[in-house]
C-alpha positions in Angstrom: 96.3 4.2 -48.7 95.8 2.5 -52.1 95.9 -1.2 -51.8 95.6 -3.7 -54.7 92.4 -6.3 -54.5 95.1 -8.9 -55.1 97.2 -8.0 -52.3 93.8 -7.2 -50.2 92.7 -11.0 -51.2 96.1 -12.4 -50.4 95.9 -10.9 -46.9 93.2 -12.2 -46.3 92.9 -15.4 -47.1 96.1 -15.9 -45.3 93.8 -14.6 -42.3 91.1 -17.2 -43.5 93.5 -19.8 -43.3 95.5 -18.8 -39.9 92.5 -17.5 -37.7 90.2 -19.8 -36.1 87.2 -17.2 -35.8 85.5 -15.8 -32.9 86.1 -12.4 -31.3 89.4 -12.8 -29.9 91.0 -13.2 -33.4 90.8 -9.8 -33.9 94.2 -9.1 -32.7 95.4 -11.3 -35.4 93.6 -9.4 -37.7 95.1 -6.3 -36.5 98.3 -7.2 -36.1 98.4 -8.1 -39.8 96.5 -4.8 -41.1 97.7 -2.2 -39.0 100.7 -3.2 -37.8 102.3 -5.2 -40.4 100.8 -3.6 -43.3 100.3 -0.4 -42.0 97.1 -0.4 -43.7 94.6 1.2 -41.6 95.4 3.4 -38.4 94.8 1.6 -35.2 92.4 3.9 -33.9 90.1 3.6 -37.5 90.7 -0.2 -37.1 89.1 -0.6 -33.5 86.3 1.7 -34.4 85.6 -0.9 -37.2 85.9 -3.3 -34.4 83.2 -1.3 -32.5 80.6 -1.6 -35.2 81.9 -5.2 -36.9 80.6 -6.5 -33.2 77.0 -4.2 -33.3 76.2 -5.7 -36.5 74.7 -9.0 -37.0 76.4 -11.7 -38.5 80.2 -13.2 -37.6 82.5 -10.8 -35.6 85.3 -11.6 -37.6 84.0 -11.7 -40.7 82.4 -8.1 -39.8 86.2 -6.8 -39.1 87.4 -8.2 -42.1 84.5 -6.5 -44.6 85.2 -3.7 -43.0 88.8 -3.4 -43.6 88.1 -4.6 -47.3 85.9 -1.8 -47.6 87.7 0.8 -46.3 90.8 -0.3 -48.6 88.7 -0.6 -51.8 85.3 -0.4 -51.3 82.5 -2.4 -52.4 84.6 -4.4 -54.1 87.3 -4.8 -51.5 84.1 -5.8 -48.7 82.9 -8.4 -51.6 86.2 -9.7 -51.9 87.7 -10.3 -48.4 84.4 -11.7 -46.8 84.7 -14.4 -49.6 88.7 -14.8 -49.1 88.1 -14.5 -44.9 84.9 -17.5 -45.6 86.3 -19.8 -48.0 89.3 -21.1 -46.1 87.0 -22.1 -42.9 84.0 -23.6 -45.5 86.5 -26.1 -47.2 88.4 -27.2 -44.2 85.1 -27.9 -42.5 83.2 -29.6 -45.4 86.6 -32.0 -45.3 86.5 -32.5 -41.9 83.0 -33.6 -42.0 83.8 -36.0 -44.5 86.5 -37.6 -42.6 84.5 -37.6 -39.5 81.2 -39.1 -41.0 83.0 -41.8 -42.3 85.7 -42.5 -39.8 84.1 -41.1 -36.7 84.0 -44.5 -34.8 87.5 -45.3 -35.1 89.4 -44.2 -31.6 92.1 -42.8 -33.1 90.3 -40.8 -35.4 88.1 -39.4 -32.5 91.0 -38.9 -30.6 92.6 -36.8 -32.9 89.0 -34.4 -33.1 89.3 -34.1 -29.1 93.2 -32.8 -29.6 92.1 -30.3 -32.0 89.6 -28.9 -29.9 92.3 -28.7 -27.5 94.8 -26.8 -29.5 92.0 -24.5 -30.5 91.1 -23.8 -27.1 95.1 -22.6 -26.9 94.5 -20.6 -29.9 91.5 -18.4 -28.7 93.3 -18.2 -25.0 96.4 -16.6 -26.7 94.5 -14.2 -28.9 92.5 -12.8 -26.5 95.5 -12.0 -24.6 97.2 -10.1 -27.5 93.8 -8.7 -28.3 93.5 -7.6 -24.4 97.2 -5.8 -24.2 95.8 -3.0 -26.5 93.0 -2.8 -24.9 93.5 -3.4 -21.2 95.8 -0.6 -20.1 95.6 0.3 -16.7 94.5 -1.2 -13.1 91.1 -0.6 -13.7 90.5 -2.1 -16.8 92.5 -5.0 -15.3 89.5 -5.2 -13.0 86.9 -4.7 -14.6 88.1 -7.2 -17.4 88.5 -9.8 -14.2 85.4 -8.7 -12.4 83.7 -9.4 -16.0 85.7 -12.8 -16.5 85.2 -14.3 -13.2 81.4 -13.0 -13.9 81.3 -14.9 -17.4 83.3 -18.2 -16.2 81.5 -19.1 -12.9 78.3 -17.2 -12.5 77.4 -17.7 -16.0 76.0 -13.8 -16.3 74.3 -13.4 -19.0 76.7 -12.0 -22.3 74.8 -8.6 -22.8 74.2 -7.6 -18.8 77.5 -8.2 -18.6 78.8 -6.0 -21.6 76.3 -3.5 -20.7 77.7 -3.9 -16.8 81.5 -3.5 -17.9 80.5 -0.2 -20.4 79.0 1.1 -17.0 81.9 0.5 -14.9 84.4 2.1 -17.6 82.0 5.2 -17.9 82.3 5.6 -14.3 85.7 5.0 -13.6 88.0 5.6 -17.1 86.6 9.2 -17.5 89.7 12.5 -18.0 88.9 14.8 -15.7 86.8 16.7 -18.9 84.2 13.8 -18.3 85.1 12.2 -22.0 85.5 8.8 -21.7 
């Protein structure tokens, strides 16, 4: 599908400016490219997941290159990692501002702990739209559990655990061929 680099940059700087960042904000991502603009199947999207989180650098940013790049290219990879940053950079640089010089005030303090609140929310329901796609069956249901109760309250380290959870799915999620 051809899409325009202003539409591409319009998409997603409205992701820049709805999507708090981290990993669970892909489905946000998603739900905008391949099911609302239809731009990218959602098979091609989740393999651009795959390798967006084996590179190094920010998840989402990786997603959203990706999907610029496989739209239009260089240019399109260029372009949305710029629309995707730009949004986050200015909001932050202002909320510094305001926080270096009103910081002391109570109500101004109070205000920075009920954003990190409602950002909390955010990432919550994102993951859980992320983890519909994804978590299909009473075994992933477990091993996402098994790997959440690992994370929240045995502090496992990030890449054992990963690395424990592919295990698990290559033991238990394989078709009777032995594909995964």
């Amino acid at each position: 599908m051809k899409v325009g680099l202003l539409a591409l940059a319009r998409t997603i700087l409205y992701l820049g400016m709805t999507t708090y960042g981290g990993p669970a904000m892909a489905w946000y991502i998603k739900a905008t490219v391949v099911k609302k603009k239809g731009w990218l199947p959602e098979e091609q999207f989740m393999e651009g997941m795959a390798l967006a989180q084996m590179v190094p650098g920010p998840t989402m940013v990786n997603i959203v290159s990706y999907v610029g790049y496989r739209l239009r290219g260089w240019p399109g990879l260029l372009l949305s990692m710029a629309c995707y940053i730009a949004p986050s950079f200015i909001l932050l640089t202002i909320l510094t501002a305001i926080y270096l010089a009103y910081g002391e005030i109570p109500l101004v303090r109070s205000i920075f702990k009920g954003l990190a609140a409602v950002v909390a929310a955010l990432i919550v329901h994102a993951s859980f739209g992320l983890g519909k796609s994804v978590v299909t069956n009473i075994t992933t249901v477990l091993i996402a559990g098994l790997s959440s109760v690992m994370l929240l309250f045995f502090r496992i380290d990030t890449v054992l655990l990963i690395l424990t959870a592919g295990a698990l799915g290559f033991l238990f999620l394989r078709d009777k061929d032995g594909k995964a």
